[in-house]
TIVEX-576982 format. One record per residue (C-alpha): residue number from 1; residue in one letter; chain; y, z, x. Coordinates in steps of 0.25 Angstrom, whole numbers, padded with zeros to 4 digits. Layout:
BEGIN
@seq = NUM type = a mol = A c2 = Y c3 = Z c1 = X
...
//
This chain:
BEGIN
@seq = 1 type = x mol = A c2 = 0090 c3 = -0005 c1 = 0020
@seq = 2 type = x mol = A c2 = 0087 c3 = -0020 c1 = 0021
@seq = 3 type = x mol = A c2 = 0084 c3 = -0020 c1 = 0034
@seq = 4 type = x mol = A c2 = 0074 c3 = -0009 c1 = 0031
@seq = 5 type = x mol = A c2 = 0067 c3 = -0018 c1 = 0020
@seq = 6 type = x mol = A c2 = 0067 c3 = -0029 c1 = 0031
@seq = 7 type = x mol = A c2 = 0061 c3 = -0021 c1 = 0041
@seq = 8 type = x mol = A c2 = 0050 c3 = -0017 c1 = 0032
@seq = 9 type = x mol = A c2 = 0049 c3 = -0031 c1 = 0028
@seq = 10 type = x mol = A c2 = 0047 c3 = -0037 c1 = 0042
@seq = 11 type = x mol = A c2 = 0036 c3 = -0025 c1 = 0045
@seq = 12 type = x mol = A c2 = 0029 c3 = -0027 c1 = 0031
@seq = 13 type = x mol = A c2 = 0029 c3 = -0042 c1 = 0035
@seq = 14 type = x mol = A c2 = 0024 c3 = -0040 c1 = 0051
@seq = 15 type = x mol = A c2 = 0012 c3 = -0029 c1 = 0045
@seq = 16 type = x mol = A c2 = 0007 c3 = -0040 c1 = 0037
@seq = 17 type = x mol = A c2 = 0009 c3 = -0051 c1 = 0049
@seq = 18 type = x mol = A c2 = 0000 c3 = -0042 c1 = 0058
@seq = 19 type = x mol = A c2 = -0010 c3 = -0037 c1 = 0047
@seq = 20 type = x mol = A c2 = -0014 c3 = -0051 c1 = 0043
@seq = 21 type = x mol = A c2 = -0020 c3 = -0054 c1 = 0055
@seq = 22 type = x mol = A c2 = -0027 c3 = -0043 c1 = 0056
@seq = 23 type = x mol = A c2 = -0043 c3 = -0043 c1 = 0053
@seq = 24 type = x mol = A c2 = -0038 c3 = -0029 c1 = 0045
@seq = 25 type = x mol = A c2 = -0030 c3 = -0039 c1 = 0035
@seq = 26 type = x mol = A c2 = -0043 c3 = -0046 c1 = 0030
@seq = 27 type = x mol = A c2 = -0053 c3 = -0035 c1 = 0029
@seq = 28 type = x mol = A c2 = -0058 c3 = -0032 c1 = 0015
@seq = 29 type = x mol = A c2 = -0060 c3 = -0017 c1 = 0013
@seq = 30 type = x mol = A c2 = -0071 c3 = -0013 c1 = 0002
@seq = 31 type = x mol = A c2 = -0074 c3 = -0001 c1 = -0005
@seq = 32 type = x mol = A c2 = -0086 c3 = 0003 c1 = -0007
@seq = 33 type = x mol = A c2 = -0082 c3 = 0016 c1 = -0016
@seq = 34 type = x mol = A c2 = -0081 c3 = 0015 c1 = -0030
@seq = 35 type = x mol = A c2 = -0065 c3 = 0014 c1 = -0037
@seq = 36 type = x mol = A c2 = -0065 c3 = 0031 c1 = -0040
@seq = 37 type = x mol = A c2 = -0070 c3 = 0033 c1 = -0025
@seq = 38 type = x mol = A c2 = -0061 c3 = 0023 c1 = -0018
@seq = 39 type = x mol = A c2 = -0051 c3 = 0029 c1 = -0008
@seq = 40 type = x mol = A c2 = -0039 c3 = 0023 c1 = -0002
@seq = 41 type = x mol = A c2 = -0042 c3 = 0022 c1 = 0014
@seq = 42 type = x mol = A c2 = -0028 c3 = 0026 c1 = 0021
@seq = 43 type = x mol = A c2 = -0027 c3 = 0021 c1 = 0036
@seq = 44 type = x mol = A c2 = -0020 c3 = 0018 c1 = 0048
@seq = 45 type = x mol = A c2 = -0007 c3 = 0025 c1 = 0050
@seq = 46 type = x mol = A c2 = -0010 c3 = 0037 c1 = 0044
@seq = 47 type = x mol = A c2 = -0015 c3 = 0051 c1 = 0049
@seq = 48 type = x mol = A c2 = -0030 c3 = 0047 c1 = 0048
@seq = 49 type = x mol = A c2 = -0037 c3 = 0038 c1 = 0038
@seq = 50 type = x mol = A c2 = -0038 c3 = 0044 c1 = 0024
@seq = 51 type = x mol = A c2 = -0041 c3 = 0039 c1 = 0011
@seq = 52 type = x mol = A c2 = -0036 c3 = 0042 c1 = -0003
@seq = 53 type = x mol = A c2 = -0044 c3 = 0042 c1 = -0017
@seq = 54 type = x mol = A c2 = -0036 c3 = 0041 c1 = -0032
@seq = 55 type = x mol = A c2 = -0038 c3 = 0053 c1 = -0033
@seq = 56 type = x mol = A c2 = -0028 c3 = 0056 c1 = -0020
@seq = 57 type = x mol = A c2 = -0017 c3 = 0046 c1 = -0026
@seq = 58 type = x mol = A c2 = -0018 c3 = 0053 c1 = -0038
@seq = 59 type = x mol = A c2 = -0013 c3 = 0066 c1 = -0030
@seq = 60 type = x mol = A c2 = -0001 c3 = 0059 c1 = -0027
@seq = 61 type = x mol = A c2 = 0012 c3 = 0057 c1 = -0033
@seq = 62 type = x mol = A c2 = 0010 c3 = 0046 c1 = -0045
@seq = 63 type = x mol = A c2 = 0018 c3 = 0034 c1 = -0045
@seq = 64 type = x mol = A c2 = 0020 c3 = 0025 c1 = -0057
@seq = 65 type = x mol = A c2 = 0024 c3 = 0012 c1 = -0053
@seq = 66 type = x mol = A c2 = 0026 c3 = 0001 c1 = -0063
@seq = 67 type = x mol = A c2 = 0022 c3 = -0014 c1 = -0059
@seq = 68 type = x mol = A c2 = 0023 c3 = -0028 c1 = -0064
@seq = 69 type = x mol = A c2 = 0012 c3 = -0035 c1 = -0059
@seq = 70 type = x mol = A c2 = 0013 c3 = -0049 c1 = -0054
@seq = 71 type = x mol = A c2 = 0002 c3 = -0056 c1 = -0047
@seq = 72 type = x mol = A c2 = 0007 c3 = -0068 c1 = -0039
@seq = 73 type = x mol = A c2 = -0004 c3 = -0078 c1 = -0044
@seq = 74 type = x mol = A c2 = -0006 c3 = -0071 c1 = -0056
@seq = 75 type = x mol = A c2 = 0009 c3 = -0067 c1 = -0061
@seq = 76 type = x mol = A c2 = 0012 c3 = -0057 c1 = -0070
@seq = 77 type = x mol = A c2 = 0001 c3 = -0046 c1 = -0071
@seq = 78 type = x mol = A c2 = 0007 c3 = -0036 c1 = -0079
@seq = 79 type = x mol = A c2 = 0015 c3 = -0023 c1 = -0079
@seq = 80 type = x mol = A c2 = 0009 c3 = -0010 c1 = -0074
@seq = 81 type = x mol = A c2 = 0011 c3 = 0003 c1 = -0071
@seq = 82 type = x mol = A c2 = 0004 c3 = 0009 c1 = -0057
@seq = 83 type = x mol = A c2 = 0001 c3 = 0022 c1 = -0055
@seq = 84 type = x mol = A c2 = -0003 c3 = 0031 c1 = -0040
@seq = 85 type = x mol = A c2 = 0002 c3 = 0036 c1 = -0027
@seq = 86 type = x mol = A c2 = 0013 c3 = 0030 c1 = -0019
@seq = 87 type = x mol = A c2 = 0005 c3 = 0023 c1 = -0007
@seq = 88 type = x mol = A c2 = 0018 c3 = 0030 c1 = 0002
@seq = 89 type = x mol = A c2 = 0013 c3 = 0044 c1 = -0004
@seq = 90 type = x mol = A c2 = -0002 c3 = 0040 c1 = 0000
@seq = 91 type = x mol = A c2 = 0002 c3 = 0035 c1 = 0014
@seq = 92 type = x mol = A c2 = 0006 c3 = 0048 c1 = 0016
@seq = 93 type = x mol = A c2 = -0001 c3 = 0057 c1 = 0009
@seq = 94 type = x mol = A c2 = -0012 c3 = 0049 c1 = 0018
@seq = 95 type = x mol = A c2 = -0007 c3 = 0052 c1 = 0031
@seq = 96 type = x mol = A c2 = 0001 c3 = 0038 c1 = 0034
@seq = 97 type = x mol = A c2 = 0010 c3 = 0042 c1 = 0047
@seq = 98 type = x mol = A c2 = 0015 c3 = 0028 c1 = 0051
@seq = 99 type = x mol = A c2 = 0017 c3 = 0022 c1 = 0065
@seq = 100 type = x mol = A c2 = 0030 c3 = 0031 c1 = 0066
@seq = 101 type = x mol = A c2 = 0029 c3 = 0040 c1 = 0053
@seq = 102 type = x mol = A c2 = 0027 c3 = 0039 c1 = 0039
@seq = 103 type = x mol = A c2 = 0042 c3 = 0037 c1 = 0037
@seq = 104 type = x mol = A c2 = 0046 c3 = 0027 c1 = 0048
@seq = 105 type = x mol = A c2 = 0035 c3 = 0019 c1 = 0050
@seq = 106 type = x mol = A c2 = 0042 c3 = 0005 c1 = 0045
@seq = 107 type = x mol = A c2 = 0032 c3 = -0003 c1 = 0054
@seq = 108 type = x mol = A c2 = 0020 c3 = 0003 c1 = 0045
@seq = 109 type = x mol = A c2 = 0013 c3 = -0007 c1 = 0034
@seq = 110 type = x mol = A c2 = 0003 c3 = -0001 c1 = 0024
@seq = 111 type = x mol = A c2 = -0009 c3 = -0009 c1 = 0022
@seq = 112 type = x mol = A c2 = -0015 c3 = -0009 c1 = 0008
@seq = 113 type = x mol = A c2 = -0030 c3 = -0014 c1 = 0005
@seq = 114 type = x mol = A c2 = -0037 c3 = -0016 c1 = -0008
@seq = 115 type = x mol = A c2 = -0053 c3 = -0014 c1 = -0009
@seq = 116 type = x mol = A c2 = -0054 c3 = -0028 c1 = -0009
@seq = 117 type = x mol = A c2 = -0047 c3 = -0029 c1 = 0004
@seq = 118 type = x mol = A c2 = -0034 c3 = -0035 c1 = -0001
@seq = 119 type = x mol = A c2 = -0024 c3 = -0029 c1 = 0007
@seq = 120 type = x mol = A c2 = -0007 c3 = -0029 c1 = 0008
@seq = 121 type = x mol = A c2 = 0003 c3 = -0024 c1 = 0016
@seq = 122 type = x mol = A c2 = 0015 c3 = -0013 c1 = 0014
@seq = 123 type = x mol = A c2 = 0026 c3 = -0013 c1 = 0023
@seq = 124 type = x mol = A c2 = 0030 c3 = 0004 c1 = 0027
@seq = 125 type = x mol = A c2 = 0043 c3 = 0000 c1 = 0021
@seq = 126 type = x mol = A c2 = 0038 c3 = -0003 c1 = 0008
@seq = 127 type = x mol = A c2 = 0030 c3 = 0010 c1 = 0006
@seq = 128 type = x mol = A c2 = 0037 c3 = 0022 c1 = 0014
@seq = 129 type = x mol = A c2 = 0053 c3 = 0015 c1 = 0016
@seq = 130 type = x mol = A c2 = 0056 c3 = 0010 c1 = 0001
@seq = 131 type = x mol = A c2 = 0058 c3 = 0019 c1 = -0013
@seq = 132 type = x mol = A c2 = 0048 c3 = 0008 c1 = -0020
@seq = 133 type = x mol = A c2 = 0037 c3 = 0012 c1 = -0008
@seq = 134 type = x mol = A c2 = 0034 c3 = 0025 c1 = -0018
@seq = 135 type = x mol = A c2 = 0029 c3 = 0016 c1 = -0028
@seq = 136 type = x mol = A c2 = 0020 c3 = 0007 c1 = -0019
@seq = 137 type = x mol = A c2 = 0007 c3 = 0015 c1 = -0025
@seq = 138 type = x mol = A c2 = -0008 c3 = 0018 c1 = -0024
@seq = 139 type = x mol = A c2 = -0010 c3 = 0017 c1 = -0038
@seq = 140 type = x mol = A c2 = -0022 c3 = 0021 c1 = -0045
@seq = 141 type = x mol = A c2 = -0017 c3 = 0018 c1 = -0061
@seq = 142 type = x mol = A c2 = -0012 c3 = 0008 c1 = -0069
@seq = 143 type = x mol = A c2 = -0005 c3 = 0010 c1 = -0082
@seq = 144 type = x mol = A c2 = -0010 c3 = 0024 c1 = -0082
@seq = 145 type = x mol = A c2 = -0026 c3 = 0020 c1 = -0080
@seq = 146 type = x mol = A c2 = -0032 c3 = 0019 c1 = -0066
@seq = 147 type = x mol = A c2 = -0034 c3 = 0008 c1 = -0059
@seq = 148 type = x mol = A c2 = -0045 c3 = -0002 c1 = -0064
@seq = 149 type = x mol = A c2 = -0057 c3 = -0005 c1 = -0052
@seq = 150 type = x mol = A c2 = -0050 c3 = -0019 c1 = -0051
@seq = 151 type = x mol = A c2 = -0036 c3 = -0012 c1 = -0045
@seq = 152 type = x mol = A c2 = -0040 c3 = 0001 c1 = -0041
@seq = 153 type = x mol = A c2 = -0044 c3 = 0012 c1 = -0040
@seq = 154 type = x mol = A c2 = -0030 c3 = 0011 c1 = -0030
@seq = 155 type = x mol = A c2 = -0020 c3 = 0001 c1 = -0032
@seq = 156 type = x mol = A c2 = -0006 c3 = -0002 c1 = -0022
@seq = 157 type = x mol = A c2 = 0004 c3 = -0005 c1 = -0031
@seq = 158 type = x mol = A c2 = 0016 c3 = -0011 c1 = -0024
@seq = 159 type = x mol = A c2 = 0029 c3 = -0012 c1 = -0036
@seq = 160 type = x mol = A c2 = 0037 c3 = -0020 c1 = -0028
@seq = 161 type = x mol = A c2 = 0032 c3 = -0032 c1 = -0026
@seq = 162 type = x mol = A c2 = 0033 c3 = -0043 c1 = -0036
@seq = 163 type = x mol = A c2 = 0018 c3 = -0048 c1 = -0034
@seq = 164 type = x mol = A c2 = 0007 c3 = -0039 c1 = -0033
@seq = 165 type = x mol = A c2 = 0001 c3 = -0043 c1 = -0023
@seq = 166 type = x mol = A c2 = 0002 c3 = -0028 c1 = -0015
@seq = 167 type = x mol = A c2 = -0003 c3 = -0022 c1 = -0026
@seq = 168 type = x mol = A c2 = -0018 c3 = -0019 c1 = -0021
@seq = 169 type = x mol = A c2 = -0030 c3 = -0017 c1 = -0029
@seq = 170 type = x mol = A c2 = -0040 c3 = -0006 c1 = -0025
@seq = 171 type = x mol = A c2 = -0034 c3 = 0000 c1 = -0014
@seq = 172 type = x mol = A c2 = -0043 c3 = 0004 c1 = -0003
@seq = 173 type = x mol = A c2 = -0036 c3 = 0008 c1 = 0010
@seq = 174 type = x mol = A c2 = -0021 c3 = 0008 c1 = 0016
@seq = 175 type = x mol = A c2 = -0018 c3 = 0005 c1 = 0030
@seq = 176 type = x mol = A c2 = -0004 c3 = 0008 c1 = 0035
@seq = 177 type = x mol = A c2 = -0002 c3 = -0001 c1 = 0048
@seq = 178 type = x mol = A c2 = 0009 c3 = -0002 c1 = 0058
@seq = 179 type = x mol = A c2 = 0016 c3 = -0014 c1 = 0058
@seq = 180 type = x mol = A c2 = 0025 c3 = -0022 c1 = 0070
@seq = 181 type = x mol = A c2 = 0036 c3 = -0013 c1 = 0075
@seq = 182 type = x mol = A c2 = 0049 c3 = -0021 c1 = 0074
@seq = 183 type = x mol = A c2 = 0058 c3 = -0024 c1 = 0086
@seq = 184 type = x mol = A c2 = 0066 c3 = -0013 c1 = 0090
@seq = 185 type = x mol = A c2 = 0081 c3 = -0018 c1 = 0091
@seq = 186 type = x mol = A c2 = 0085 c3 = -0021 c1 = 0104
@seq = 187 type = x mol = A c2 = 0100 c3 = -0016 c1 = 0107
//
C-alpha cells in the first residue's frame, strides 16, 4: 500500500515536471459565456471532447464534503460545507479511458483549469486508487446556496489538503494527461 502511495507520488510529481514547461501550463483560458451558461470542457484521454454544464453535475450523485479552509498567505478562512459531483464520477460519465484504462491507468494526471487560467494538478492516484478520491468534487454549492460569481459557477474542492491551494475557482476545462511511465524492474 505505501509503495502504491509512492508511486503515485512520483508520477504526480513527474506530471507536474513535464507540464510546467509546457507552453499549455501558462495559457489563460477565458470564458466568454455567462456563470449559468458556462460548461465544464473535458479533454484529452477521453472518448472525445465533451463538456458539462451544472445542470449535468446536478444528475449525478451528490456529495457533501465538509472543509476547513486555510489559505497559506491568508490562513484560516473559515469552515464550509461543499456540495457536487465526484470529479472521478464526471471523468467517467464523460468518457475518460486512460492510457491503459480507466482503472489502471496510474501514469495518468488530471489537469484542472480555472477561468482565469489558474491551473493544478491531480495525480490518477489521488482520484480513481484512494477512498478519499470520491470526495474530490465539482462542486457547484456551498453551505446549501450556489456558488457566488467570484467561485463558481463550478468549484474543484480537494479535502485532503491542508492548504487550499487546489481548490479551483470557476472551473472551465479538465485535461487528463498521461504522465512518464516508470522504469520496468529489470530481473
Amino acid at each position: 500500500m505505501m509503495k502504491r502511495k509512492f508511486i503515485s507520488l512520483i508520477v504526480m510529481i513527474m506530471c507536474v515536471t513535464s507540464l510546467v514547461s509546457m507552453e499549455i501550463f501558462c495559457q489563460p483560458i477565458t470564458s466568454a459565456s455567462s456563470q449559468s451558461g458556462e460548461k465544464i470542457t473535458f479533454e484529452g484521454l477521453f472518448e472525445r471532447k465533451t463538456s458539462m454544464s451544472v445542470d449535468d453535475l446536478k444528475k449525478l450523485e451528490k456529495r457533501y464534503v465538509p472543509v476547513t479552509m486555510v489559505g497559506s498567505h491568508k490562513g484560516y478562512i473559515g469552515e464550509f460545507v461543499y456540495a457536487g459531483a465526484s470529479l472521478k464520477e464526471a471523468m467517467l460519465v464523460a468518457g475518460y479511458r486512460g492510457t491503459r484504462g480507466a482503472n489502471v491507468s496510474c501514469e495518468d494526471c488530471i489537469r484542472a483549469i480555472g477561468k482565469d487560467g489558474y491551473g493544478i494538478i491531480l495525480s490518477w492516484g489521488e482520484v480513481f486508487n484512494q477512498v478519499s478520491g470520491e470526495d474530490i468534487i465539482l462542486a457547484y454549492e456551498k453551505n446549501g446556496k450556489p456558488l457566488d460569481r467570484e467561485e463558481g459557477p463550478v468549484r474543484l474542492i480537494v479535502p485532503g489538503d491542508y492548504y487550499c491551494g487546489r481548490y479551483v475557482k470557476g472551473v472551465t476545462k479538465v485535461v487528463a494527461l498521461t504522465g512518464y511511465k516508470l522504469p520496468q524492474k529489470r530481473n
